[in-house]
DOLO-687937 format. One line per 8 residues: number of its first residue (from 0); for each residue x, y, z of N, C-alpha, C. Coordinates in steps of 0.1 Angstrom, whole numbers. Layout:
// residues N
NUM	X,Y,Z,X,Y,Z,X,Y,Z  ... .
***
This chain:
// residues 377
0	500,606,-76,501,600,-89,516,597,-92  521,587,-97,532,581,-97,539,588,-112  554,598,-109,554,604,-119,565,593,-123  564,581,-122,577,573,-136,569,562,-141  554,558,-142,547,551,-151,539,563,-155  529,559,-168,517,563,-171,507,554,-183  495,552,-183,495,549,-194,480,557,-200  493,562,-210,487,575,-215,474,575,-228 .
8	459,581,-228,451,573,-232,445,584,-242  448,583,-257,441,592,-266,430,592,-272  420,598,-259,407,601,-266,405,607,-278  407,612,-282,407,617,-300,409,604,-307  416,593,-303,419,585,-313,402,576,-310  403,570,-298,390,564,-297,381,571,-303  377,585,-306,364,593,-308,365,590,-324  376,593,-326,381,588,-344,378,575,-345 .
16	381,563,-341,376,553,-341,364,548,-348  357,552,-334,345,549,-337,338,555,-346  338,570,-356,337,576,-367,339,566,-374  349,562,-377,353,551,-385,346,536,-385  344,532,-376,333,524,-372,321,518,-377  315,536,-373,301,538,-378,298,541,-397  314,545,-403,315,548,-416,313,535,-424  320,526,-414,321,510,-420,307,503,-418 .
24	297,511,-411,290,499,-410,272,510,-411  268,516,-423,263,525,-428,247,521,-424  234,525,-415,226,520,-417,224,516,-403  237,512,-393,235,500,-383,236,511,-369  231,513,-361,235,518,-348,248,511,-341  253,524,-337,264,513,-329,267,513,-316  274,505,-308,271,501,-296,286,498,-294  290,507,-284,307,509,-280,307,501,-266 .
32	319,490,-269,317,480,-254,330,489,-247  326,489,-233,333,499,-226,337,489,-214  332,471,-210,335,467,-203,348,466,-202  351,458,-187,364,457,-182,375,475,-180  367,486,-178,373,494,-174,376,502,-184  367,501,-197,374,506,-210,380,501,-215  382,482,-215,394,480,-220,409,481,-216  402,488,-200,416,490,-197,417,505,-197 .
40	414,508,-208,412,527,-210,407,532,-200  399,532,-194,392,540,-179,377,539,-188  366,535,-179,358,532,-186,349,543,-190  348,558,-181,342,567,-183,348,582,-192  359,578,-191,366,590,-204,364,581,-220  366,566,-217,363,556,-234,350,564,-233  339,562,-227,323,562,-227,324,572,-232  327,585,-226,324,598,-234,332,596,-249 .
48	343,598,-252,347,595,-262,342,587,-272  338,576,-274,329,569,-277,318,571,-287  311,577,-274,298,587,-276,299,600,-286  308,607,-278,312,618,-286,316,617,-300  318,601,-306,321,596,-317,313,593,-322  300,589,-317,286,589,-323,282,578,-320  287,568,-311,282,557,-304,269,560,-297  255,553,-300,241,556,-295,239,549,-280 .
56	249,538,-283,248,530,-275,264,523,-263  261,520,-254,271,514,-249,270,500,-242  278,492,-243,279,478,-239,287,476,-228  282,468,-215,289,464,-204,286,448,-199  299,440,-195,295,431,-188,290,429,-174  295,437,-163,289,437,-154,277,451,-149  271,443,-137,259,450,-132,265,465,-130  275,463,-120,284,477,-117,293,485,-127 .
64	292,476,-135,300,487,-150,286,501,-156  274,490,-153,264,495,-159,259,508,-150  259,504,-136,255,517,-128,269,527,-133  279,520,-132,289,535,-131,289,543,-141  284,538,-156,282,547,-167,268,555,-160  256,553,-157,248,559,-152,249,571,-145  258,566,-137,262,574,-123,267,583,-131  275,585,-139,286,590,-144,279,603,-156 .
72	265,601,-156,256,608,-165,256,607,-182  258,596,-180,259,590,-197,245,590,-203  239,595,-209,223,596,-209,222,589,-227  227,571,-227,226,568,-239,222,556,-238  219,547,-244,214,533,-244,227,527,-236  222,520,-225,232,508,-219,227,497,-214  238,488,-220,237,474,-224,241,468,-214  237,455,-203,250,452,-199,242,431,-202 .
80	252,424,-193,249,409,-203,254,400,-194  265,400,-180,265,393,-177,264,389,-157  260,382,-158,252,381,-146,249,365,-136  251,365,-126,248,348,-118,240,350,-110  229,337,-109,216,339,-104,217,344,-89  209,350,-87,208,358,-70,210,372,-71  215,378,-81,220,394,-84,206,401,-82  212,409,-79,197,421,-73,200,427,-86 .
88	189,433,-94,185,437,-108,179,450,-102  177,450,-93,164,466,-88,171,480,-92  186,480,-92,194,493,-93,194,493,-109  196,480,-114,199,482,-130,183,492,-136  175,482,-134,158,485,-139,159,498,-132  161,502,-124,155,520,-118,165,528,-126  176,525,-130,184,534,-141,183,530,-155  174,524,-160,171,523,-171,182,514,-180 .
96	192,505,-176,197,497,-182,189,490,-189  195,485,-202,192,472,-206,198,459,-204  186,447,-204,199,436,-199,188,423,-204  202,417,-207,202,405,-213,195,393,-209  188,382,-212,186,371,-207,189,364,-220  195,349,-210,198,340,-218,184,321,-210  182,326,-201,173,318,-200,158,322,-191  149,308,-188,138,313,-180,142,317,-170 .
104	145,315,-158,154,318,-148,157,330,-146  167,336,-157,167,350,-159,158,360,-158  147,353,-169,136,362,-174,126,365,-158  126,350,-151,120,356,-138,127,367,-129  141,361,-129,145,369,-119,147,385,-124  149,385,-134,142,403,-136,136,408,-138  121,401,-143,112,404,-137,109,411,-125  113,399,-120,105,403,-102,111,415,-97 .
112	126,418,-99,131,432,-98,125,442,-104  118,440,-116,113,451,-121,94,455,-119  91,448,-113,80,446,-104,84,452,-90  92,450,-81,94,456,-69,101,466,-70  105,474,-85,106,488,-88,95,496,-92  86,490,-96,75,499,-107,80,503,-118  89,494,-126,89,497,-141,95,487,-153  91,487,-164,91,480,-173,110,477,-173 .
120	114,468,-175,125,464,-177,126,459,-195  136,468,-201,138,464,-216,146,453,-213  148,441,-222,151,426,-223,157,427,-237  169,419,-238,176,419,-251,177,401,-245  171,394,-259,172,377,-256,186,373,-265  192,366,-257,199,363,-263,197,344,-267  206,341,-281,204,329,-285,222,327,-284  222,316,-280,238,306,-282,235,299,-300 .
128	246,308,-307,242,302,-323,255,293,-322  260,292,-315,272,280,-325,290,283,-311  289,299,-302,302,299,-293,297,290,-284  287,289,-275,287,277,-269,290,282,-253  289,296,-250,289,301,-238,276,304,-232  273,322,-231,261,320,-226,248,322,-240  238,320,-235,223,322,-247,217,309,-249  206,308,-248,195,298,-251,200,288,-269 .
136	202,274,-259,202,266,-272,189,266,-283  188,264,-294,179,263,-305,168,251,-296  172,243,-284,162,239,-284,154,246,-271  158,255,-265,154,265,-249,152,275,-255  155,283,-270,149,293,-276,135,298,-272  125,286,-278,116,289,-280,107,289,-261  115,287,-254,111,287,-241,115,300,-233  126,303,-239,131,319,-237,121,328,-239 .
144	118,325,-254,107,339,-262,95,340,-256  88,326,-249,76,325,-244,73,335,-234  86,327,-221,86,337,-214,88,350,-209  99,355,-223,100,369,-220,85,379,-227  80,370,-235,68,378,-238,56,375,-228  54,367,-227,47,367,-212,47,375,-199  60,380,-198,61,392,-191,60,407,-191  61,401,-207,57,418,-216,40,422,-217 .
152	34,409,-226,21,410,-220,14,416,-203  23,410,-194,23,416,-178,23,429,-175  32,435,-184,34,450,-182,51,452,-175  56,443,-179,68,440,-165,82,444,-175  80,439,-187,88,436,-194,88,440,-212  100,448,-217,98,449,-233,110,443,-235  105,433,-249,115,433,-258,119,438,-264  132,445,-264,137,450,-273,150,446,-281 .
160	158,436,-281,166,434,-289,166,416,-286  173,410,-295,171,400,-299,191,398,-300  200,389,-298,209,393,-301,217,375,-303  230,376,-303,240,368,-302,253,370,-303  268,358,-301,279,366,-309,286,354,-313  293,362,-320,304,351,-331,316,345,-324  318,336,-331,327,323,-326,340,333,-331  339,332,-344,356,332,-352,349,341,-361 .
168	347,355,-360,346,365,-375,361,375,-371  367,372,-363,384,376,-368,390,363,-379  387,353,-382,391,340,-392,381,345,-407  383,353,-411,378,355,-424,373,340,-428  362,338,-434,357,326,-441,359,314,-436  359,317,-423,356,304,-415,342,298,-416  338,286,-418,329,280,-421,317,283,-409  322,286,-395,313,290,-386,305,300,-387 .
176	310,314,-394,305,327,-397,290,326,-399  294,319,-416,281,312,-422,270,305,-414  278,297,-406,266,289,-400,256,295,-390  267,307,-382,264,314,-369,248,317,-371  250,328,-386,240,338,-391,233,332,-392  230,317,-399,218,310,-407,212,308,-392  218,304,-378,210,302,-367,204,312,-362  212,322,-362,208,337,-356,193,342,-365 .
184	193,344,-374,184,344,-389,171,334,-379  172,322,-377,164,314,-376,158,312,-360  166,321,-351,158,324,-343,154,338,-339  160,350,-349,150,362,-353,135,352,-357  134,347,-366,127,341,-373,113,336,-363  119,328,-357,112,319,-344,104,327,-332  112,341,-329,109,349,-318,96,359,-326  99,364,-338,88,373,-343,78,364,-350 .
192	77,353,-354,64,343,-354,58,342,-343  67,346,-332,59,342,-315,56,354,-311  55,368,-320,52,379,-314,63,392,-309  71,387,-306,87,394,-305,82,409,-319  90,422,-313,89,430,-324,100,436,-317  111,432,-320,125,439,-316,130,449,-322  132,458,-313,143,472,-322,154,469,-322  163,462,-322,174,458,-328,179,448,-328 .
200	181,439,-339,191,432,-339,202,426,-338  214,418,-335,223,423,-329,235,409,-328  247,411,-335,257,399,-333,268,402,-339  268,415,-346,283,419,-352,297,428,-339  305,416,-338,319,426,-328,326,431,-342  335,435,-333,347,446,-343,349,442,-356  354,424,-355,357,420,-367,347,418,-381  333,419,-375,323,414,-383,316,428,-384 .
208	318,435,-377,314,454,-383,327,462,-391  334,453,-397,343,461,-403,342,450,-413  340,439,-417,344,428,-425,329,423,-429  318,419,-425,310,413,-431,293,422,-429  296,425,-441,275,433,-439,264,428,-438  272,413,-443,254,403,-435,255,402,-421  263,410,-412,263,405,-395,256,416,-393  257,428,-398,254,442,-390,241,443,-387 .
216	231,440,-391,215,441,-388,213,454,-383  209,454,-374,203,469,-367,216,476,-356  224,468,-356,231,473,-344,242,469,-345  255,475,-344,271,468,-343,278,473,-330  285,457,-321,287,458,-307,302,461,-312  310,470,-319,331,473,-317,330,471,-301  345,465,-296,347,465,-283,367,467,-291  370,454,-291,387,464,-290,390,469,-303 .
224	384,474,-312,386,483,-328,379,497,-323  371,500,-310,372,512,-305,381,516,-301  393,512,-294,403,513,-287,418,514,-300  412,513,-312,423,510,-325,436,496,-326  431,485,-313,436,478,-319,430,466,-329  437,455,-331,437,450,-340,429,440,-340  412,441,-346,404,426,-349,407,415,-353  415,419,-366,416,405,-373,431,411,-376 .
232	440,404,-364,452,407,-371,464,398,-378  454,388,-389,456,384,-402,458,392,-416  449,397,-410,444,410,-421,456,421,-423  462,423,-410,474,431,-414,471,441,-399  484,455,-396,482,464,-383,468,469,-386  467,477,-373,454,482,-375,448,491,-381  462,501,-386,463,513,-391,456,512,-407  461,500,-411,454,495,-425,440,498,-425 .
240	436,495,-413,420,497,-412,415,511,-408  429,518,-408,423,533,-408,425,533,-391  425,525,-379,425,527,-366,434,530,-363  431,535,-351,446,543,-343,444,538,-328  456,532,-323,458,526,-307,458,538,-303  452,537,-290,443,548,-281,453,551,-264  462,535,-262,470,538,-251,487,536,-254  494,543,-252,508,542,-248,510,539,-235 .
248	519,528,-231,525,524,-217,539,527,-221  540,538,-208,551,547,-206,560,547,-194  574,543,-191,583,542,-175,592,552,-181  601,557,-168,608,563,-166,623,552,-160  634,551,-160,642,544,-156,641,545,-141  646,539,-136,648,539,-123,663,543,-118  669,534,-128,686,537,-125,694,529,-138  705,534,-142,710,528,-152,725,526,-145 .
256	731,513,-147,744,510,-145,756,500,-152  766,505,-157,779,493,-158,775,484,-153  775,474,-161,781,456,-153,789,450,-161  800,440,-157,809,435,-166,800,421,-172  808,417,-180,803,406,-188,800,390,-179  795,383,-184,790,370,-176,782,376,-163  776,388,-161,766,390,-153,756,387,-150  750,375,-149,736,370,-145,728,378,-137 .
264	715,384,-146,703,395,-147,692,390,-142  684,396,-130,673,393,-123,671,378,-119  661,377,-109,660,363,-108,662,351,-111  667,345,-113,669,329,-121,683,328,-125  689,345,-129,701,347,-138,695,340,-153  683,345,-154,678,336,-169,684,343,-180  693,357,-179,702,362,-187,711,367,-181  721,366,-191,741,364,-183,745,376,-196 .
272	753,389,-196,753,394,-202,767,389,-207  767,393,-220,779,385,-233,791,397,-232  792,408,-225,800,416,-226,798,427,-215  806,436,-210,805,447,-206,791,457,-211  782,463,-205,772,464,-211,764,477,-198  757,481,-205,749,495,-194,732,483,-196  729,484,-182,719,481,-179,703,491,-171  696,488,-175,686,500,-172,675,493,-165 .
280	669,499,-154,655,494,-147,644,502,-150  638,497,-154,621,497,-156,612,495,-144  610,507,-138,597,505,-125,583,499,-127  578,486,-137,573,480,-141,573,466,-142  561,459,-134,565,444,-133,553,440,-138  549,428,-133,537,418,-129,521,423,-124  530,430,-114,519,434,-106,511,448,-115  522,452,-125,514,462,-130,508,456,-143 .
288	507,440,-147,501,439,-154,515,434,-166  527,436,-167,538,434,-175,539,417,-173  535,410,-184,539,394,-181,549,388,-178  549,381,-165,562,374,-164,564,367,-173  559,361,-181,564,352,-191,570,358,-207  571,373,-206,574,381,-215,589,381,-211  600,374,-201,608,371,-198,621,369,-210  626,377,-211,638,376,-225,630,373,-238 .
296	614,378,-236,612,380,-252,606,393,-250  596,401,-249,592,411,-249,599,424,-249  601,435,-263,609,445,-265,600,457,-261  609,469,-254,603,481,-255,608,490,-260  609,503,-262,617,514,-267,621,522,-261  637,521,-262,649,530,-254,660,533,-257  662,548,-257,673,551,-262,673,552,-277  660,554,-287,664,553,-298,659,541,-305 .
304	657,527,-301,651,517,-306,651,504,-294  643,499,-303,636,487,-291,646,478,-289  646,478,-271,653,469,-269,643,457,-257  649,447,-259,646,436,-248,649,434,-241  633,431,-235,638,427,-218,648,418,-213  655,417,-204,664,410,-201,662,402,-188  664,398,-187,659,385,-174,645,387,-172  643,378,-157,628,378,-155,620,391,-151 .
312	611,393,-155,601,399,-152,596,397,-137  601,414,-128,599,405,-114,583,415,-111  581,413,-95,564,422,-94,566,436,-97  578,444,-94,579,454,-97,587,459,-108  593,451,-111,605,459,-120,612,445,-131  618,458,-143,625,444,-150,639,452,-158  642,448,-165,660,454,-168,657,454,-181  663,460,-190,670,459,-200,685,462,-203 .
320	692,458,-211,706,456,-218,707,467,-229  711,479,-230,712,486,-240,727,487,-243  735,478,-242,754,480,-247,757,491,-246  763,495,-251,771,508,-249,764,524,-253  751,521,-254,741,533,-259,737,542,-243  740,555,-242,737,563,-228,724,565,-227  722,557,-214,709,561,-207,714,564,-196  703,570,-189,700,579,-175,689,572,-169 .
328	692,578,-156,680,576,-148,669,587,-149  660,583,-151,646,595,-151,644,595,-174  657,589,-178,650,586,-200,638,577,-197  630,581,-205,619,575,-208,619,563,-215  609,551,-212,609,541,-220,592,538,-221  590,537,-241,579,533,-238,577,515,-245  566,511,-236,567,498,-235,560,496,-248  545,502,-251,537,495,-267,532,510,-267 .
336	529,516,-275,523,525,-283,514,524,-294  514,537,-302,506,534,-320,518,532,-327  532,527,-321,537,526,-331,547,537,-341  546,551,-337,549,562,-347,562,565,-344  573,559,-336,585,560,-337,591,545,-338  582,542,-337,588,525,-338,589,517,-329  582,520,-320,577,512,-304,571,501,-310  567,491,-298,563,483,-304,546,484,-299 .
344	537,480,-306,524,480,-302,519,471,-298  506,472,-289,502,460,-280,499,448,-289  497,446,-300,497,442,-310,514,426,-314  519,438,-310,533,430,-312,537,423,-299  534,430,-290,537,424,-276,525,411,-274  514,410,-278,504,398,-282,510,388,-288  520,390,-305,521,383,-308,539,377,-302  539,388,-297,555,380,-288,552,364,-282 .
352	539,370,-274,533,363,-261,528,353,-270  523,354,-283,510,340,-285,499,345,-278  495,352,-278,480,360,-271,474,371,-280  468,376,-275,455,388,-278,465,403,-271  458,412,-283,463,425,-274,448,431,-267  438,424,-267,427,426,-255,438,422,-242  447,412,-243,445,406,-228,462,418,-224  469,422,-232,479,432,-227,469,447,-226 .
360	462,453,-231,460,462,-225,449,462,-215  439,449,-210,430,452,-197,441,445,-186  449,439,-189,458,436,-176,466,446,-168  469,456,-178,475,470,-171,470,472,-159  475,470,-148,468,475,-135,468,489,-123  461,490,-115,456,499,-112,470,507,-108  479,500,-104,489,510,-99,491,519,-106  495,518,-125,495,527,-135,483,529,-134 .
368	488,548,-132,476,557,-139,476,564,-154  462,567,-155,460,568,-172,456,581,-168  461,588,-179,466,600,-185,454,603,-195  447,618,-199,443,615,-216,449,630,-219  444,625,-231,447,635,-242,440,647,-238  444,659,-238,439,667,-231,428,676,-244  427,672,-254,418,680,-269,410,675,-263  397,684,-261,381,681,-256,371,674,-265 .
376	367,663,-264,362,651,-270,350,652,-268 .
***
């Protein structure tokens, strides 16, 4: 284990989270998305955590996300949703996953996996109300519901959820919100006229389980407001919302050195220092997920307050310029936190970038290892 990264991951904060979550959204089951590795978080310490927060349910995009919570003895509803035709379904259906279709095609091909298992496969149908990715248009709906009840009649197949997701419920009173639901609404509507008797409902993410009570129906999917960052961050940090960021990315220097002034810094010399100046290496690049394009804008915390990166952002490593403030080799620098000394949070490193702090914390890569909180969750 590499003792000059880490990125250190506070289960207690996730378990708190999602308390918070479930407080916000009173009535509705909730369903903690754990894909992409946790977010990045590791996907089986989130899962427990999660759970241990009162999540009934958990959500995954891939087949293999789905076994590894299985594997891993997670004994709670799991979700998973995304899939390309040919996928062997036989391991999901013998572990009791649930899984999504969005068209006929689907509905056969898991079927027949769950026929050459010997057991009923639960089916969550999905409808495309207005994002425009995957789920049955309003006009392939009613061809979806046919068939997945047809295979329930078979013995092959239950329905049990009925679902979709929102375009823009981080845009408060965006005109789409409104429209999503009236479609969503109207193909609940269309599926239980045809027989459909779903245990849950299903189309509220983080932003729309913390912000709008006509989304929550029977079930709310949080994915990055488990993790305490920020849904709608219009709205303001996340801490407003009572959330707490769950990972700190943490280096150690590598070396700090004098350079005189007009010094051209890493690659390109895309920064020339304006004076005599102490410069510091960060064992953190690219490769670990640190954007090169975070290049002379992206600040971390060192020595006391945030300083900025200085030249390019290379695969392994990148510099900062701290003037005449002493560092060492082996001071610690942390790159985003919760924030509680005044780091900057993934949040802020997002809006440096013009991005999401989903896409800074699942880019963290495998070289950094994650750390938790050691209070038993």
């Amino acid at each position: 284990m590499s003792v000059t990264t880490a990125a250190r991951v506070d289960l207690v904060a996730i378990r708190r989270n999602v308390e918070l979550l479930r407080e916000s959204a009173p009535g509705a089951e909730l369903m903690a998305v754990v894909k992409a590795d946790g977010y990045g978080h590791g996907i089986i310490p989130a899962a427990r955590a999660a759970v241990a927060g009162g999540a009934s349910w958990l959500g995954v995009a891939t087949l293999d996300e789905a076994l590894t919570l299985r594997r891993a003895g997670l004994d709670v509803r799991v979700m998973c949703w995304l899939y390309a035709p040919g996928e062997r379904f036989d391991d999901a259906v013998a572990e009791d996953v649930d899984l999504s279709a969005t068209s006929v095609g689907q509905v056969e091909e898991i079927t027949r996996a769950a026929a050459r298992v010997g057991r009923q496969v639960r089916l969550h149908l999905k409808t495309d109300t207005g994002l425009a990715r995957s789920g049955a248009t309003p006009a392939d709906w009613p061809a979806l519901v046919d068939a997945a009840l047809r295979a329930q009649a078979e013995g092959l197949a239950t329905v049990v959820g009925l679902w979709s997701h929102m375009a823009c419920a981080d845009e408060p009173g965006h005109p789409s919100i409104a429209a999503q639901l009236r479609e969503f609404d109207e193909a609940v509507e269309l599926a239980e006229k045809a027989g459909a008797r779903p245990e849950v409902r299903h189309i509220a993410n983080s932003a729309a389980t913390l912000t709008l009570p006509e989304a929550r129906y029977d079930l709310v999917r949080p994915g990055i407001a488990v993790y305490g960052l920020d849904p709608i961050p219009s709205l303001g940090p996340a801490r407003r919302l009572g959330l707490r960021p769950a990972m700190t990315l943490t280096g150690r220097l590598a070396l700090a050195k004098r350079v005189g002034a007009g010094q051209g810094v890493s690659y390109g010399h895309r920064y020339t220092t304006s004076a005599e100046t102490t410069l510091g290496l960060v064992p953190l690049g690219y490769a670990d997920g640190i954007p090169r394009h975070g290049t002379n804008l992206l600040e971390v915390w060192a020595a006391g307050r945030r300083r900025r990166v200085a030249g390019t952002v290379c695969m392994d490593q990148f510099v900062i310029d701290v003037g005449d403030d002493e560092i060492r080799a082996g001071d610690e620098v942390i790159l985003f936190g919760p924030g509680d000394r005044g780091e900057p949070t993934a949040q802020d490193w997002a809006e440096m970038l013009g991005t999401i702090s989903y896409e800074i914390v699942t880019r963290i890569g495998a070289r950094v290892p994650r750390t938790y909180a050691e209070e038993a969750v």
